[in-house]
C-alpha positions in Angstrom: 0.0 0.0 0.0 2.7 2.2 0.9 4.1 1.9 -2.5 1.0 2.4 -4.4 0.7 5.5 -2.5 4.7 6.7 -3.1 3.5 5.9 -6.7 0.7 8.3 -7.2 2.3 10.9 -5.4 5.2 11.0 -8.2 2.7 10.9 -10.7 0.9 14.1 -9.3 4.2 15.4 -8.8 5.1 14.5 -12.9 1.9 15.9 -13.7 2.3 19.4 -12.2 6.1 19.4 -13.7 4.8 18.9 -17.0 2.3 21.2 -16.9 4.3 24.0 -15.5 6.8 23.2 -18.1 3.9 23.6 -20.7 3.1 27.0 -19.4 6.7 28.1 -19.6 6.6 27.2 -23.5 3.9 28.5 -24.0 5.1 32.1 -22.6 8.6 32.1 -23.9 6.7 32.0 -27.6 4.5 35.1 -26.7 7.4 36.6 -25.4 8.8 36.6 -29.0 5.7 38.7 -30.4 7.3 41.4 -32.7 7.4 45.0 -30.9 7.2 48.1 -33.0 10.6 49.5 -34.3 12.1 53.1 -32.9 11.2 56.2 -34.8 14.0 57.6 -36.8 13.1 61.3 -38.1 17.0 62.5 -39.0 17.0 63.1 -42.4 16.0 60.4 -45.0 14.9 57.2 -44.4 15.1 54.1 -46.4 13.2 50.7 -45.0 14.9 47.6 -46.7 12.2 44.5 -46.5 13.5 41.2 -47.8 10.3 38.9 -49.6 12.2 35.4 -49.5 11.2 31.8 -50.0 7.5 31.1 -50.7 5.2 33.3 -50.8 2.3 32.8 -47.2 0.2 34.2 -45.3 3.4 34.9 -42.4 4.9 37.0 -45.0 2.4 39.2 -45.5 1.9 39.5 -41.8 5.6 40.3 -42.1 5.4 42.9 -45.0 2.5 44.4 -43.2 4.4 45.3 -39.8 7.6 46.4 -41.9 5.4 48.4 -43.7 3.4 50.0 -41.1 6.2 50.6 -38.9 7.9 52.2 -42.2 5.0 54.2 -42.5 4.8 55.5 -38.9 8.2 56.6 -39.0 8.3 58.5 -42.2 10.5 56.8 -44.0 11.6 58.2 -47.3 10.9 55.0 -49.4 10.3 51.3 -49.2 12.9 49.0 -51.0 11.2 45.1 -51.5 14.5 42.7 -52.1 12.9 40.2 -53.8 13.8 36.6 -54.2 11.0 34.4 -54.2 9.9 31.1 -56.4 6.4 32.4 -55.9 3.7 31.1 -53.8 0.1 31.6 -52.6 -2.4 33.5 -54.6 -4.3 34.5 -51.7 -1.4 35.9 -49.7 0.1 37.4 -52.7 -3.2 39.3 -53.7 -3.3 40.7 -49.9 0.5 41.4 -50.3 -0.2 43.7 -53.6 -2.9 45.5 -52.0 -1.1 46.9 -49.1 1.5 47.9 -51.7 -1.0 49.5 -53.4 -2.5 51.4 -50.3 0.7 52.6 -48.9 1.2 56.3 -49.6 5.1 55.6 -49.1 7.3 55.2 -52.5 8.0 51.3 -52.5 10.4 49.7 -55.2 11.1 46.4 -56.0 14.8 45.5 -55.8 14.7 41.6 -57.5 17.4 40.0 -56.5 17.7 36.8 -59.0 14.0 35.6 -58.8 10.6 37.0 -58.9 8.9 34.5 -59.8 5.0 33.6 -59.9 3.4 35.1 -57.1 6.2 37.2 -56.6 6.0 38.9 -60.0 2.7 40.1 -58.9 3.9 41.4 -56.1 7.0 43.3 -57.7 4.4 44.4 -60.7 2.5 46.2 -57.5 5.1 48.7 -56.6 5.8 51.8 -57.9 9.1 50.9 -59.6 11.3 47.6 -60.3 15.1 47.6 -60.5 16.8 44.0 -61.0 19.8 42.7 -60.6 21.9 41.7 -64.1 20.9 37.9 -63.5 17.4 38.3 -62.4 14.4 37.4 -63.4 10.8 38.2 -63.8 7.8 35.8 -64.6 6.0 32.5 -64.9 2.9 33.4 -63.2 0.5 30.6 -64.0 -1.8 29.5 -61.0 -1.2 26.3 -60.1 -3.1 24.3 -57.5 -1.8 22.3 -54.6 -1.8 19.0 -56.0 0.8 20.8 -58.9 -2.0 20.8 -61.9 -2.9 23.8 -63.4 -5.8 25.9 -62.0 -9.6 25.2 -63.4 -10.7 28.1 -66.0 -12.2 30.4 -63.2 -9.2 31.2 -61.0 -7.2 31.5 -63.9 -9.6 34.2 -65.2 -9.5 35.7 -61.7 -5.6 35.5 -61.6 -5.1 37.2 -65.3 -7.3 39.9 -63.9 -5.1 40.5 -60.9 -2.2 41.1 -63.2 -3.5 42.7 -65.6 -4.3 45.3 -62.6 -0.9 45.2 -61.4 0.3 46.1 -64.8 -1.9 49.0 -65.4 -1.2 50.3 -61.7 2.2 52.0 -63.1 0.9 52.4 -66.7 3.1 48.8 -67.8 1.8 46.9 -70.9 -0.6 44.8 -70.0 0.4 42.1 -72.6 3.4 41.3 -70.8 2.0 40.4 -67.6 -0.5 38.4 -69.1 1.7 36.3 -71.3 3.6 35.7 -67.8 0.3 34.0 -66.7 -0.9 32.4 -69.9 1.5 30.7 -72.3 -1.0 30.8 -75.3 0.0 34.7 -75.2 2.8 34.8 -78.1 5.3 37.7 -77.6 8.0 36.7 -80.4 9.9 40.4 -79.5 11.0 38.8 -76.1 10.9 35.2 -76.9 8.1 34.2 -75.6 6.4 31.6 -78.0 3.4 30.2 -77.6 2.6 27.7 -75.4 5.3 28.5 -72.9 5.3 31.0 -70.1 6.6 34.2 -70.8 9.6 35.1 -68.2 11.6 38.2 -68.6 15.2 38.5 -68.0 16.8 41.8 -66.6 17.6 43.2 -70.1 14.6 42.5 -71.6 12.2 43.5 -68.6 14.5 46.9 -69.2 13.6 46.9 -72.7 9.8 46.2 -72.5 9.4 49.1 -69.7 8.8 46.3 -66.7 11.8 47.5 -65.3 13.1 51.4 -64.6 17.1 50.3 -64.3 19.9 47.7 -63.1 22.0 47.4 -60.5 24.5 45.2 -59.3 23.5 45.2 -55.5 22.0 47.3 -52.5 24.5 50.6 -52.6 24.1 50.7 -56.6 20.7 50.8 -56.4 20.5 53.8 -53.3 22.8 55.5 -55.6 20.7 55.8 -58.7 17.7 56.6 -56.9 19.6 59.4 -54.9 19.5 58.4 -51.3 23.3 57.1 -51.3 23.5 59.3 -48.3 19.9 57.9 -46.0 19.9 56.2 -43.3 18.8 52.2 -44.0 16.3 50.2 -41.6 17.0 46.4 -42.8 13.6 44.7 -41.4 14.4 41.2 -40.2 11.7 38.6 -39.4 11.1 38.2 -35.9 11.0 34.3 -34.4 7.5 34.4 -34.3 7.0 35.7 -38.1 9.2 32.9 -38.6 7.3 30.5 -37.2 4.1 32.0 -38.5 5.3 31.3 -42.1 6.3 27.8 -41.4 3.1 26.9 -39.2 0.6 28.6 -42.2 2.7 26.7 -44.6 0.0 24.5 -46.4 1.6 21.6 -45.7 2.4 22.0 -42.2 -0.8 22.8 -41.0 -2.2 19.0 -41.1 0.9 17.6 -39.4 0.6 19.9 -36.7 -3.4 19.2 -36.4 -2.3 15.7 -36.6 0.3 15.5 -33.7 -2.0 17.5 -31.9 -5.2 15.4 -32.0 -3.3 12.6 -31.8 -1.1 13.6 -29.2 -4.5 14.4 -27.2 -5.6 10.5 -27.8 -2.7 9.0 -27.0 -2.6 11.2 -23.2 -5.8 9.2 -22.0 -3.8 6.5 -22.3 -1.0 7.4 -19.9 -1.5 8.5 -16.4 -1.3 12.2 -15.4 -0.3 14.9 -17.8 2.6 13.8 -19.8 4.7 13.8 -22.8 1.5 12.9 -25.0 -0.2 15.8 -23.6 2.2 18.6 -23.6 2.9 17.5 -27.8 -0.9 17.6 -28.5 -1.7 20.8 -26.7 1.7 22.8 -27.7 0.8 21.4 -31.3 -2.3 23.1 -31.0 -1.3 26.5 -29.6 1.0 26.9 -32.0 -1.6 26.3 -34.7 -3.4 29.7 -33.5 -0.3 30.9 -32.4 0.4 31.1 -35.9 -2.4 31.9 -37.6 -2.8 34.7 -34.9 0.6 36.2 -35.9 -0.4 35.9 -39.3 -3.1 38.2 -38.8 -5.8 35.0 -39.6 -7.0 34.6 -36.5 -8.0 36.9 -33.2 -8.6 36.6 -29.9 -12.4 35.2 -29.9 -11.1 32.1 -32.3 -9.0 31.2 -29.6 -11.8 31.2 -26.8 -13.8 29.2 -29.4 -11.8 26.3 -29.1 -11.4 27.0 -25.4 -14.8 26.7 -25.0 -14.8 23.7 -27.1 -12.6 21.9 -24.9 -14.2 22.3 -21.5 -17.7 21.5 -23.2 -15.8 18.1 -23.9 -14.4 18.0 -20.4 -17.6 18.5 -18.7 -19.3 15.8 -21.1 -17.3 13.0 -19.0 -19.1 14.4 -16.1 -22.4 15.5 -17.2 -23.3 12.2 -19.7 -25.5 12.8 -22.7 -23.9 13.2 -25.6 -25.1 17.0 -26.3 -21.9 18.9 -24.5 -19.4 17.0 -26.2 -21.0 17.4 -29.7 -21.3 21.1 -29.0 -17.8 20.8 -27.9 -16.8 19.5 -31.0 -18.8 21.7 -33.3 -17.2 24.8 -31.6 -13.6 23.3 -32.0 -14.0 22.5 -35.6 -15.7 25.6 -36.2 -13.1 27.6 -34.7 -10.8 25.8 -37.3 -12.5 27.3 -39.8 -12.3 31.1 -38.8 -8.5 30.5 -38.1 -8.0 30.1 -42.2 -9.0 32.1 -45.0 -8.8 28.8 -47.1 -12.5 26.9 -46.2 -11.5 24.2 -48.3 -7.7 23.3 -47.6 -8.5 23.5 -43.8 -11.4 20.8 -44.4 -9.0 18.8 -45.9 -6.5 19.3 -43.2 -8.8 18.5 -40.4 -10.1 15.2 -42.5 -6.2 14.0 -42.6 -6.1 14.8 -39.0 -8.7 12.5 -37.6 -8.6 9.8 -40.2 -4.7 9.0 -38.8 -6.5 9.6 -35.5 -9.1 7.1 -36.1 -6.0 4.7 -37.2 -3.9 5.2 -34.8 -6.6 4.9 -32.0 -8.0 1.3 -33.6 -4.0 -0.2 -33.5 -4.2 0.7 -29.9 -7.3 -0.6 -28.9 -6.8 -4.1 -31.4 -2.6 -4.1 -30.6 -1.9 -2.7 -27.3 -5.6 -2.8 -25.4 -4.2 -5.4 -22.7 -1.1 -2.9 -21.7 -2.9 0.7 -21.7 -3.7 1.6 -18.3 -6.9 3.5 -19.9 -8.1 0.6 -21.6 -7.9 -1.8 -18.2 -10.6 0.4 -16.6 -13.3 0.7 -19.0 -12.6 -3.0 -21.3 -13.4 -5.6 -19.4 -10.1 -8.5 -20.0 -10.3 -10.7 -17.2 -12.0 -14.3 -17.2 -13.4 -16.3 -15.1 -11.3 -20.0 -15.7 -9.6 -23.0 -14.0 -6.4 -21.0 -14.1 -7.3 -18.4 -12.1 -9.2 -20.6 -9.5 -12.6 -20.3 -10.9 -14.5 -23.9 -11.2 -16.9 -23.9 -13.9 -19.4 -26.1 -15.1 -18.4 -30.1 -15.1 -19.2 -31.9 -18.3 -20.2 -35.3 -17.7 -18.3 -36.6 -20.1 -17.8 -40.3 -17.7 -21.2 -41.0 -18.3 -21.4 -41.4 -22.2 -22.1 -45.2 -22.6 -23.6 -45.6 -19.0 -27.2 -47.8 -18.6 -29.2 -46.9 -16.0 -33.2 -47.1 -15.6 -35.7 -44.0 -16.1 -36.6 -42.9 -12.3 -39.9 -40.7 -13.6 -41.4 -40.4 -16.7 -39.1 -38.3 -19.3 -41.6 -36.4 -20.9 -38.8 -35.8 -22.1 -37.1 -34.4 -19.4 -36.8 -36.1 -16.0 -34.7 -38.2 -13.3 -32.2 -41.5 -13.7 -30.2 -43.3 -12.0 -27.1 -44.0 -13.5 -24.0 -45.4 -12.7 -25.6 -45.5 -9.4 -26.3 -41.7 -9.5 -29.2 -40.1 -9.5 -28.9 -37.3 -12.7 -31.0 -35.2 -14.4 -31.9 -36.1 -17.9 -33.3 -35.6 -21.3 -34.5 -37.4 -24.1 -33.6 -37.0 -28.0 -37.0 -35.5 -27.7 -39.3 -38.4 -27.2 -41.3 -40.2 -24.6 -39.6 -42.4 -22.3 -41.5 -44.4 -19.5 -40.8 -44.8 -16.2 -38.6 -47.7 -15.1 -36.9 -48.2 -18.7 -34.0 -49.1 -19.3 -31.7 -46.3 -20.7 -28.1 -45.2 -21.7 -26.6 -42.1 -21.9 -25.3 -40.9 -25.6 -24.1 -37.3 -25.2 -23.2 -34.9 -22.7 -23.6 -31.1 -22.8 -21.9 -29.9 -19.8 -24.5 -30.4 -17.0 -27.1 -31.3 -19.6 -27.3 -35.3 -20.2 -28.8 -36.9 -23.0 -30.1 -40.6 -23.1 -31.8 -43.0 -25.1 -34.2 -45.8 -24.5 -32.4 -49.2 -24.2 -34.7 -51.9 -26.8 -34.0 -54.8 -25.4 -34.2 -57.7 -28.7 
């Protein structure tokens, strides 16, 4: 007894260490929440924002705080280095309309690749500069799976840069035949059926690019403000991990460790391991999508709420508080995304391996899970264990013996010396016939009625 106590009070004592260290996770991420930069008013101002990697939601979330902060502090102008194989559509339209709105000069600086999604964005700003090896183009919209896009978000996307272009007075022609290789632009080699994509001379030539420069000083140099001071925006930790938790990909392995992390914690006692993956897998899915400007405060207490509705339901039986409980978790799913459809998809990958994972435990490991012990009955009650069950007579097949009473066609015999209880094949047997017993069902005896020749 002593040591089943010593053994629970170490797993209370496991369970509040894990969950403080959960809370101690949890705050060392908010601490990393971007502040606003210090205002700089001496003279001119020039913000430098670097667009890398794939175009996401987290970098517009990034591009929007650079360029706000830019904005309160009256910077000069806005230089986008851009170096991007492209991306989103979603997050690139948002991208291109805070470009748009901004009443600071903002140029596009591509540094070797603006590519898809990130042609947009450069076609958005006031003026484009390249480097001598970059390039500009291949714009078709291309869905997840890597085919191309049905007819009407093509439409939608040949609209959006055909808008970009007109913005700064560009030929439109050009950006479309970036989108839609059936465009045929012999001047720039651009045949049709291949995607036009314009390298630093020709973008020059065609009027989709003002000038040229070798690097960062060239470029402050033509434009005049060789002599400002420069404000390199770098991506905070948590816009870092914005980007990679939005990623499209990500976002179902992280819904999947977390539901399945949640599974696996019922079975092991206290709050452990299981536990603190699941529910730091599922702060830092609205974590994320909070930094990313996707999600607010209310989503977060939606799924909350969701999860004490599915607490109480283990106390308060009936089925209804844990289906609200689930409704208001999915559904705050839902408001976390601005893409309805992957985040269904997401969320049906999630509890599918759930559902997997959860019927290998029950069929593989049931005996050893803790859990499983208290509410699945494994025990039985045999020989082994000390149990005596019923005796099957099985001694007595072969045995005569007389009928005591009339088996009708149950009744009393005496066999082997023993008075039994009997049955017939199903007919009529008289008293005081001879009989003999042909079968035995555990306790149940069967006889037959002896003709004597």
């Amino acid at each position: 007894m002593a040591n089943k106590n010593k053994f629970r009070k170490n797993q209370l004592r496991m369970g509040r260490l894990s969950f403080y260290l959960f809370l101690l996770f949890l705050a060392l991420i908010l601490a990393f929440v971007p502040d606003k930069g210090q205002t700089n008013t001496n003279g001119e101002l020039v913000y430098v924002i670097p667009v890398k990697d794939a175009v996401e939601k987290g970098l517009f979330a990034f591009l929007d705080r650079s360029i706000s902060e830019a904005e309160e502090n009256h910077a000069s102008l806005i230089v986008l280095e851009i170096h991007t194989p492209g991306g989103a559509v979603d997050a690139a339209t948002n991208i291109g309309k805070r470009i748009r709105d901004s009443d600071t000069p903002i140029i596009a600086f591509i540094h070797t690749d603006a590519l898809s999604a990130g042609a947009y964005i450069a076609l958005n700003t006031d003026e484009i500069y390249m480097t001598r090896n970059g390039r500009m183009g291949a714009a078709a919209v291309i869905t997840g799976d890597g085919n191309a896009a049905d007819d009407k978000a093509t439409s939608a996307w040949l609209a959006a840069m055909r808008t970009a272009a007109e913005h700064n007075g560009r030929d439109v022609n050009y950006a479309l035949a970036m989108a839609d290789k059936e465009i045929n632009l012999p001047d720039v080699d651009a045949p049709k059926g291949k995607l036009l994509t314009l390298t630093a001379e020709q973008a020059l030539r065609v009027g989709y690019a003002e000038g040229i420069a070798d690097d960062r000083t060239e470029l402050l140099t033509q434009l005049g403000y060789q002599d400002a001071a420069v404000e390199v925006m770098e991506v905070s930790f948590a816009e870092k991990l914005a980007r990679f938790i939005t990623h499209p990909i990500v976002v179902p392995i992280l819904l999947s460790i977390g539901s399945l992390g949640l599974v696996l914690e019922l079975y092991s006692p206290g709050f452990g391991i299981p536990g603190i993956m699941g529910a730091s897998s599922l702060v830092l899915f609205f974590f994320g999508h909070m930094v990313a400007g996707l999600a607010g405060m209310e989503t977060l207490i939606l799924f909350i709420v969701g999860i004490v509705l599915i607490l109480l339901e283990f106390v308060v039986p009936g089925g209804v508080l844990g289906f609200l409980g689930l409704g208001a978790i999915i559904t705050s799913m839902f408001l976390a995304t601005d893409d309805v459809g992957h985040m269904a998809l997401s969320l049906l990958i999630s509890f599918s391996i759930t559902i997997v994972v959860s019927i290998i435990l029950f069929k593989v490991f049931g005996k050893k899970m803790r859990i499983l012990r208290k509410i699945v009955l494994s025990d039985s009650t045999n020989t082994e264990s000390g149990y005596i069950s019923n005796v099957n007579r099985v001694e007595l097949i072969g045995k005569e013996g007389f009928a005591l009473t009339t088996l009708r066609p149950s009744g009393t015999a005496l066999i082997n010396n023993e008075r039994v209880d009997v049955v017939t094949e199903g007919g009529y047997i008289e008293q005081n016939k001879k009989v003999v017993v042909i079968k035995t069902e555990g306790t149940r005896i069967i006889v037959r009625e002896v003709v004597e020749s």
